[in-house]
LUMPA-933669 format. One record per residue (C-alpha): x, z, y. Coordinates in steps of 0.001 Angstrom, whole numbers, padded with zeros to 6 digits, always signed. Layout:
<nodes>
XZY/...
</nodes>
This chain:
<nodes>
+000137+006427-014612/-000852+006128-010933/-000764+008251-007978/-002807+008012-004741/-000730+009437-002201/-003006+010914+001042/-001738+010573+004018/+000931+008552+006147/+001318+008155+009597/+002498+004204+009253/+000186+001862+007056/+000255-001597+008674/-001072-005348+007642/+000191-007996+009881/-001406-011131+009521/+001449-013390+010788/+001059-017598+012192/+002229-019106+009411/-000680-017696+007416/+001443-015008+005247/+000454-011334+005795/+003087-008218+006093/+002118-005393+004831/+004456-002205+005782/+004137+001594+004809/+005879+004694+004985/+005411+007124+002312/+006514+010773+003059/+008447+012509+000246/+007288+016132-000295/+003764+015444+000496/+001117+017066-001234/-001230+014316-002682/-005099+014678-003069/-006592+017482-005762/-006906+015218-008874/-007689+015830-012861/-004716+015495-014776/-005980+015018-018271/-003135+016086-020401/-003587+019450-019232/-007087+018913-018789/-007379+020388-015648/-006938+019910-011542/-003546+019451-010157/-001826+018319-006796/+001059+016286-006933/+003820+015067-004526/+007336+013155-005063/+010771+014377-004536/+012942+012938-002236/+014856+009697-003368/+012836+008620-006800/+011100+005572-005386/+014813+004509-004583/+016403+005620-007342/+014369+003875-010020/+014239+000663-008055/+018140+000514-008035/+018627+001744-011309/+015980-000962-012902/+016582-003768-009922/+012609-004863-010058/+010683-005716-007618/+007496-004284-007960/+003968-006024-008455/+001652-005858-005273/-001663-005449-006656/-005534-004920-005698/-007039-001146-007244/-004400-001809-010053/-005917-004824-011362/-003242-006918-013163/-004848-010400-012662/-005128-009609-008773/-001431-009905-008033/-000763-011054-004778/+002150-013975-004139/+004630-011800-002983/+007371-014071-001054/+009589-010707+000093/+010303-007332-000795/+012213-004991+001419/+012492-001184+001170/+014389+001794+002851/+014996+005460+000843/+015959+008284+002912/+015507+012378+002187/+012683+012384+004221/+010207+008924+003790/+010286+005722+001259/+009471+002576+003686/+008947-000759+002536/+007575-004054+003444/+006054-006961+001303/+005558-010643+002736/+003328-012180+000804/+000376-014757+000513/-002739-012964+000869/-005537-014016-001875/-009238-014966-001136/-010389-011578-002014/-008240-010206-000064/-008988-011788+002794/-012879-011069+002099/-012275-007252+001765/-009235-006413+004756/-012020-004801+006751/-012201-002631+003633/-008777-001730+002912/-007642+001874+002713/-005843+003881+000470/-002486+003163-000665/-001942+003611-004799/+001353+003528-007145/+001274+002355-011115/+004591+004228-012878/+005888+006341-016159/+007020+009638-014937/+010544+010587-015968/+011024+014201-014962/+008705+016571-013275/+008711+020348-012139/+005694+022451-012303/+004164+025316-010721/+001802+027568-012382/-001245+028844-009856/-003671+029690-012229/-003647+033066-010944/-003922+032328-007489/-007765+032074-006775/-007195+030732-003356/-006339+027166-004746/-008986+024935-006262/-006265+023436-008347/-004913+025136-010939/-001497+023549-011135/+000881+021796-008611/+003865+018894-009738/+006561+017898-008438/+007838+014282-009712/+011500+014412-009901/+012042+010788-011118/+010481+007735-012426/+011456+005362-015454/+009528+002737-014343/+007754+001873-011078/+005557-000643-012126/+003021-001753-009186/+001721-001002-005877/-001924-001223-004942/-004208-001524-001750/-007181+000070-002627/-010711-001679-001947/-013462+000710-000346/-011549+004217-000816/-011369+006621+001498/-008573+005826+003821/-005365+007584+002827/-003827+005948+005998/-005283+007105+009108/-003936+005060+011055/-004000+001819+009659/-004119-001247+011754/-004644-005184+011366/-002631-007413+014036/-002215-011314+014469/+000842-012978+014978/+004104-012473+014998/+004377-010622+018203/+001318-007900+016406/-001345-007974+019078/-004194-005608+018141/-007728-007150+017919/-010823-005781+018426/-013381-005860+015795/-014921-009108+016889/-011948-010982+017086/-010701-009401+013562/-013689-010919+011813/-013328-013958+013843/-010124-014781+012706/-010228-013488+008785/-013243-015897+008482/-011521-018549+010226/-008710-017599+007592/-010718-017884+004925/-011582-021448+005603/-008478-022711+006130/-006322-020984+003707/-006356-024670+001349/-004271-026073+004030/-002185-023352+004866/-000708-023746+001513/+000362-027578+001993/+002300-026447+005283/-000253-027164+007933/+000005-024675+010343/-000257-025823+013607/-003961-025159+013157/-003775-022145+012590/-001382-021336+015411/-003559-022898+017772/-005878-020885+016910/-004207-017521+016879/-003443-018535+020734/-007029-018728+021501/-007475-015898+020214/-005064-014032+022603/-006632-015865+025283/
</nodes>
């Protein structure tokens, strides 16, 4: 199953020198996601996550989990680190990894976040009598048995308000210009970031902060 959580105030790409991107996000626990149609009740439902099950299933099944385009299984992105945080109150966590072609041809395009996983345990809350709500239940996921992937979602709406692209290491913003600038620049030399020639590419990224 997958989830499309709504709203974050930290959803960040960093595209660093060496040609690898970071991607970091903070997902809040407790936070109502989007009105969706949950088809085994047939019917619409909000959702949100309780604190500590994106932590607890990754140290319980010690995966690491696949970092995907709109859940598409032969999109998987070469993921070179994985590093996560679980507190009561947020689930942070970072990927390294080498960004594909089509990613690099759709980051003006990126937006919502979205999680592939088998539920293990929910609570639910009956509002089918409350006409104020356009959804007729509301779920609380208690825990996961599996958490499978993690998606950046192509053309959605942005769950992420604030989501931002950088260069470099030290994650100085561009303007729009310079953005597409550099991703096409990317795109061409991509072949040769992957046999270790970076100084290119690090020259440049200096240009580009003048």
């Amino acid at each position: 199953m997958n989830i499309y959580i709504q709203k974050s105030n930290n959803f960040e790409i960093r595209i660093k020198e060496n040609g690898e991107m970071l991607l970091k996000v903070s997902i809040p626990y407790l936070y109502d996601s989007e009105v969706i149609y949950f088809n085994a009740k047939g019917t619409y439902i909000k959702e949100r996550i309780a604190p500590k099950a994106f932590g607890n299933v990754l140290k319980r099944n010690n995966n690491v989990p696949k970092l995907l385009l709109d859940h598409k299984y032969n999109t998987e992105q070469k993921v070179k680190k994985f590093k996560w945080t679980d507190t009561d109150k947020s689930f942070n966590f970072e990927f390294t990894f080498e960004p594909s072609q089509e990613l690099l041809r759709n980051i003006n395009n990126l937006g919502a976040m979205s999680f592939g996983f088998v539920e293990n345990g929910s609570r639910w809350l009956d509002l089918r009598t409350d006409f104020s709500k356009v959804h007729n239940w509301e779920r609380t996921i208690l825990s996961f048995k599996e958490f499978r992937e993690i998606s950046i979602l192509i053309n959605e709406k942005p769950a992420y308000p604030s989501a931002r692209i950088y260069v470099g290491d030290r994650a100085l913003p561009l303007n729009t210009q310079e953005k597409e600038e550099f991703i096409s620049y990317m795109q061409k030399v991509i072949e040769e970031l992957k046999r270790g020639e970076l100084e290119t590419i690090k020259r440049e990224v200096n240009r580009l902060r003048g």
